[in-house]
N, C-alpha and C positions, 0 to 999 in steps of 0.2 A: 882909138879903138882899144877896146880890153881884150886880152888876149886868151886864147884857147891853150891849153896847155896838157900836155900828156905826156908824161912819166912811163918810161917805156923800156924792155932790151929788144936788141937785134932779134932776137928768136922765139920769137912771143906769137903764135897765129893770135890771140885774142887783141892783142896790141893792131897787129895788120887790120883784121875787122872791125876796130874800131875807129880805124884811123881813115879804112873805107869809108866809111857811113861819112864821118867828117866832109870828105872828099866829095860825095855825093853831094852834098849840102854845100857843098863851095865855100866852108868854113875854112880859113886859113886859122893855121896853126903849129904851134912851136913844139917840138918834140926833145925832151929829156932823154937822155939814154942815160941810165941808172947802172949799166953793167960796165962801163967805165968810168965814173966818177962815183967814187964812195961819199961823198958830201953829198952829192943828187938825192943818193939815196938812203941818206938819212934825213935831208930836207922834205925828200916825197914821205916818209915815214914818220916826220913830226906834223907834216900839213894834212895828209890825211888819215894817218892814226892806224894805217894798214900796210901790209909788207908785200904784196903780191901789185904785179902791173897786166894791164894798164891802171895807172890811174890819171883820171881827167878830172880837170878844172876849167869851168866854160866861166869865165871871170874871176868872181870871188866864190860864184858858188859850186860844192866840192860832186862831182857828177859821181863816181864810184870808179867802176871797172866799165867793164865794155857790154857786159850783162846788164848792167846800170844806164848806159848810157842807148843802148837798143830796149829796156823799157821804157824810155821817155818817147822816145823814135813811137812805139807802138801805142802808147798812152795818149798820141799827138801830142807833149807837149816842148820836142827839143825843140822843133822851129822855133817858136816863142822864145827859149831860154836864147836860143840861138839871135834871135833877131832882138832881143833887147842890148847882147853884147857887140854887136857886128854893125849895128845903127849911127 
């Protein structure tokens, strides 16, 4: 299974909201916390080239933030992204 991944701190409502939606969808997934490992997050800042969290990664492909990832939700098309990694 490819993994969902989200780059995240403790104190983040955008982070929580997006990690609902996940939840909702019964996507399991691995959570970073960036505000204790400084490697994290410079890892999440070489992979997705942006310095603010959330940032998610629904496989290899790079989803944004949480604003990012509730336009796909509304776009219909995370199911899909979703269901091609989770298969």
């Amino acid at each position: 299974m490819t993994e969902i991944i989200i780059y995240s701190t403790r104190i983040c409502p955008y982070c929580d909201r997006a990690k609902q939606l996940l939840r909702k969808k019964n996507a399991p997934f691995t959570e970073v916390f960036i505000d204790e490992d400084a490697d994290k997050r410079i890892e999440m800042e070489q992979r997705s080239h942006r310095r603010t969290v959330p940032q998610i990664f629904i496989g290899d492909t790079h989803v944004g933030g949480c604003d990012d990832l509730y336009a796909l939700e509304h776009a219909g098309k995370l199911d899909e992204l979703l269901k091609s990694v989770l298969s």
